[in-house]
Phi, psi and omega in degrees: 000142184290180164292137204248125180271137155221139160326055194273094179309153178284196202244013190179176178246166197292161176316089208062039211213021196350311206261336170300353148333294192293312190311315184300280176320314176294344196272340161308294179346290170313350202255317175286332183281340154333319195230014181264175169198026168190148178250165205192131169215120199307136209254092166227161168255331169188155184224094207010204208298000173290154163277130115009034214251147196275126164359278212275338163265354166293322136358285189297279176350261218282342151287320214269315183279335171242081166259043141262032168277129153293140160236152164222170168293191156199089336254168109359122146299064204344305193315338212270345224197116155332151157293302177319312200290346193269339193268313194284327203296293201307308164319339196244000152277303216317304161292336152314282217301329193097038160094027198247014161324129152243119189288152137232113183256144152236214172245007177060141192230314192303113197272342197274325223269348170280328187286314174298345203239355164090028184239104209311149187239061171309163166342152145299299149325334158282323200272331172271016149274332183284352208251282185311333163291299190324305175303309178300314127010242169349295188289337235231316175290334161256017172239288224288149198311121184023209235273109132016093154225152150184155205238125183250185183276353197225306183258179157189179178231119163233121182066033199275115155283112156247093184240154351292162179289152162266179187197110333313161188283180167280153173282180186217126177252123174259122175253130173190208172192352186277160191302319205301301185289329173295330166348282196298306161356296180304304196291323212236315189260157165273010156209138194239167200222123184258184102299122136074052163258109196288188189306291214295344182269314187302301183337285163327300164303312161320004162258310177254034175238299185322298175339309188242021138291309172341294213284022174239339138128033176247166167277109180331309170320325180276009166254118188305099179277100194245155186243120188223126165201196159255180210219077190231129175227157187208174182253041153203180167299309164312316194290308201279207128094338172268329170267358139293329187079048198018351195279304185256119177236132184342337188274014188188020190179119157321089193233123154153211179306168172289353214257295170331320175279320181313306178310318182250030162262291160354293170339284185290323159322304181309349184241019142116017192258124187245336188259128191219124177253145176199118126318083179284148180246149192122319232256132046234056158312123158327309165280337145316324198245341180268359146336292167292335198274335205237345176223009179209353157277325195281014226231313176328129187282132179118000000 
């Protein structure tokens, strides 16, 4: 399969600056769309005092303005959106967009942003029995046939309508690294997603997420394997390592020349990860976006 490019838009606009968020991406566009086919946005409420934009109405925005994009999440936050209203909220993009929906979920992790936001924060082992209700959910409102009912360990449904159906339902992307979430994946989605990893860690987690498609009885080939980070490049090392920001480093992020990100990109390909989601950083600096569009997407294997 070729290599799949995707669009992870920050997560907010710069400080008094609202409406240029949007400016940037349009001014980006020409240069990415060859080869990006989905946009990906981070499901958080706040990171202290930076602005913000909430996940799911950035979506709707970006099917509407781009629809020859695809959109997802990177990932949902199980805890924040009812399952049933999350299960209708998707049905009702899926069919607007024409099919260009991705669910992508996790189990949500960030404890500050749930205590500020009035949301209750259980175990871990809680929020991933609530994440497989969710997922049974979800999948079970959008295929089976006039009402609902199921009783999960956390969530249920009774008698629950979701029409129109979407047709096709959205795939479903599970993101993590923990044993429980590479499961579910296995058990629920058609792709699975590690974030801000470098070879060697992803390479590991691709050992034991095989171990557990085993123990759900699927055959590893059929889970897609994706990649979600940033991206900061120049034309030395320094320059990248600067538009990092000391934050994105070789452990979590594409960095350095284009020739060098082209290699470690490459990397992951060789290990069957076909989906490369990237936040670039800089853009819509000129030189930044003709980096990417002329010497490191088109460079890429597949």
């Amino acid at each position: 399969m070729p290599v799949e490019f995707g669009w992870g838009v920050l997560s907010g606009p710069a400080a008094g600056q609202p409406h240029k968020w949007l400016e940037d991406i349009d001014a980006a566009m020409p240069h990415l769309k060859p080869y990006m086919t989905s946009f990906w946005m981070n499901d958080h409420f706040m990171f202290g005092a930076d602005p913000l934009f909430e996940a799911w109405t950035v979506l709707a925005v970006l099917a509407a303005r781009y629809p020859h994009m695809k959109v997802g999440p990177m990932v949902l936050g199980q805890s924040y959106r009812n399952p049933a209203m999350l299960a209708k909220m998707a049905a009702t993009l899926q069919i607007l967009s024409q099919g260009n929906f991705i669910m992508g979920i996790g189990a949500g992790w960030k404890e500050d942003e749930y205590h500020a936001y009035d949301y209750e924060f259980p175990s871990t082992r809680v929020r991933m029995e609530q994440l497989e209700d969710t997922l049974e959910i979800l999948i079970r409102m959008w295929t089976e046939p006039g009402q609902v009912t199921f009783q999960g360990k956390h969530y249920r449904v009774t008698g629950a309508y979701c029409e129109p159906k979407p047709d096709p339902a959205p795939p479903i992307l599970v993101g993590g690294g923990g044993a429980t979430t590479m499961l579910l994946a296995a058990k629920y989605a058609q792709v699975w997603n590690l974030s801000d990893s470098n070879i060697a860690r992803y390479t590991q987690h691709l050992a034991r997420l095989r171990e557990q498609c085993e123990k759900a009885g699927r055959d590893p080939a059929t889970l897609r394997l994706s990649w979600y980070g940033r991206v900061a490049v120049g034309r030395n090392e320094a320059e990248a390592l600067r538009r990092g920001y000391g934050k994105f480093t070789h452990e979590n992020a594409f960095v350095g020349t284009p020739e060098h990100i082209v290699e470690q990109m490459n990397e992951f390909v060789d290990v069957g990860c076909d989906f490369l989601m990237l936040e670039p950083l800089g853009i819509p600096d000129p030189d930044v976006l003709a980096m990417l569009s002329q010497e490191i997407l088109p460079r890429v294997k597949g």
